[in-house]
N, C-alpha and C positions, 0 to 999 in steps of 0.2 A: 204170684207169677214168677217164673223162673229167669235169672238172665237173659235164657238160651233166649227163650222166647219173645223177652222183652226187645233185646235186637233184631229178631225177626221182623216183629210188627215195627217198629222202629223205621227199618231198611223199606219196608213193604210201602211206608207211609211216605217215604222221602221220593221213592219212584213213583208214586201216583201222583206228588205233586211236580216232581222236576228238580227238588233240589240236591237228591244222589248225584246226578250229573254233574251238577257244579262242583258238588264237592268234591268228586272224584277229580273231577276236572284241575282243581284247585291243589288237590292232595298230589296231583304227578311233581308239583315241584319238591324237590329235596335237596340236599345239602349239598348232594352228588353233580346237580346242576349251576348251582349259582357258578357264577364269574368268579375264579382267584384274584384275589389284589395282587401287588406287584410283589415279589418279596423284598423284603428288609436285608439293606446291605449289612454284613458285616461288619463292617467299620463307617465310624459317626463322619457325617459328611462335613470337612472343615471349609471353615470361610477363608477365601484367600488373601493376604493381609493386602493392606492397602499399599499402592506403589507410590513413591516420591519422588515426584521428578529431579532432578539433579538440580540442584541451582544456576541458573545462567546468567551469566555479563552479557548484559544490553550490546550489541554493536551501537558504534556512533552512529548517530542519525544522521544523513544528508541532506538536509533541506534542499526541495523539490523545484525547479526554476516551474513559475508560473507556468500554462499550455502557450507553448508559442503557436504564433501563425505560421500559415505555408513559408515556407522557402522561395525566398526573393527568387524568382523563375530568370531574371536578365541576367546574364552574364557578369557576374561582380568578384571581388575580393574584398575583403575587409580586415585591417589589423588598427591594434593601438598604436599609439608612438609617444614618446615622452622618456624620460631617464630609466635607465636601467636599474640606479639602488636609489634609497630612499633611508632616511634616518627615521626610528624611531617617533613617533610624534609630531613628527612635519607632515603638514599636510601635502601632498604633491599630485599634479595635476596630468593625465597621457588623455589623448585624444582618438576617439574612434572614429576612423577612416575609412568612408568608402570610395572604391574604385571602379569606375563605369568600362568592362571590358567587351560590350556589345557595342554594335552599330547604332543603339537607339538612346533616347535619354532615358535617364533612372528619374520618375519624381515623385518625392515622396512630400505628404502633407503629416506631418505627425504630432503628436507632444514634446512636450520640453522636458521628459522625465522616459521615454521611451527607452533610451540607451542605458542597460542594468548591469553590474559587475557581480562577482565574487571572488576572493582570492582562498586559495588551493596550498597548504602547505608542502613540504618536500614530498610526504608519505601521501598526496592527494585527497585528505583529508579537506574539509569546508571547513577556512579557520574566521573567513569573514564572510557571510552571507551577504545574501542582495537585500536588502531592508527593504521591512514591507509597510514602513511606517513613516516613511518619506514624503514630506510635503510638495507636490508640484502644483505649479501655475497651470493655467488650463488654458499658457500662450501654446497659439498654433505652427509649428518650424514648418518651413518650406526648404527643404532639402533638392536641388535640382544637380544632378551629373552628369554630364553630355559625356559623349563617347571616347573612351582615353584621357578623361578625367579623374583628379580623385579629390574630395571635400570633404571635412571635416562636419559630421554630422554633430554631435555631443563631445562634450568632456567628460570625464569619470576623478573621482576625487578619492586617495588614500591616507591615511596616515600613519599607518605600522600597525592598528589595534584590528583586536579580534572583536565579534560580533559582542561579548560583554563589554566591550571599553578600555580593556587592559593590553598593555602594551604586549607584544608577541616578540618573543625570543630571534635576534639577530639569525640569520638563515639566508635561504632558498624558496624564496615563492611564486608564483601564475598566478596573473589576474586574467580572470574568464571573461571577456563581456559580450553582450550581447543585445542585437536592436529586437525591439517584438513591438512593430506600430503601423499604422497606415497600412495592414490588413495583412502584411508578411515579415518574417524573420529576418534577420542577418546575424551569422554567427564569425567573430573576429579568431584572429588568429589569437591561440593563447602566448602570451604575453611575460616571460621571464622574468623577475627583479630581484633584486639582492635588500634585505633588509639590515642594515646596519644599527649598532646602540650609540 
């Protein structure tokens, strides 16, 4: 049997059963159809080198005065009073003052550790924090100020050193203080003193 013929019968046999169709079906794809990939760039794709960030100095940190309460609503002032310098190592003693400037009384029930300081060097830097490890009594102060009054709520106690214990360089300082008790604030007038050796 010749080729010719062999494909004849061959073709004859695949259309009687159905599977010409498919195959033809099958053979439309060609090379002409598929999808192109993407092309290849010319030049090799580099990795970006890694960035370093510059090195940085910490700013000084300022310890954060506790969440105060609201803002004493009555009509008040408050400042320290006590010596203006102080030596080196002496311990010294100003007093926080409140001042009843309303028609009503001010009264407060509080702790005996409520009245907290910090002192502020020239550059306002926090060179003594408010200590947060301060032992108070859990006596209750009754604080009462009638109208055009002014009493002495707390004392506050310094002695030249910085929150580490070391003495601090004769200067220019602010002590900060502040009441945070009996459910509201009172913030004093900041308070000037000269540090002497």
């Amino acid at each position: 049997m010749t080729p010719r013929i062999r494909t004849a019968l061959l073709s004859t046999a695949l259309l009687s059963t159905g599977l010409l169709g498919t195959l033809s079906a099958q053979a439309q794809t060609s090379i002409f159809n598929i999808p192109a990939l993407p092309p290849r760039s010319a030049a090799t794709p580099t990795t970006p080198a890694p960035v370093t960030p510059a090195p940085t100095t910490p700013a000084p940190t300022t310890p954060a005065r506790p969440a105060l309460n609201p803002m004493l609503a009555a009509p008040h002032a408050a400042n320290l009073s006590g010596p203006g310098s102080l030596r080196a190592g002496q311990d010294t003693t100003w007093t926080f003052n409140l001042t009843n400037l309303g028609e009503t009384a001010i009264d407060l029930q509080h702790g005996a550790c409520d009245v907290r300081f910090e002192v502020l060097n020239a550059a306002g830097q926090v060179v003594r924090a408010n200590p947060t490890n301060t032992v108070c009594t859990m006596q209750l102060v009754m604080t009462n100020v009638a109208p055009g009054e002014t009493m002495d709520v707390q004392s506050v106690r310094w002695n030249g050193r910085g929150s580490d214990g070391k003495a601090l360089p004769a200067g220019e300082y602010t002590i900060r203080a502040y009441f945070n008790g009996a459910g509201v604030s009172i913030l004093a007038e900041d308070y000037p003193v000269t540090l002497e050796n």
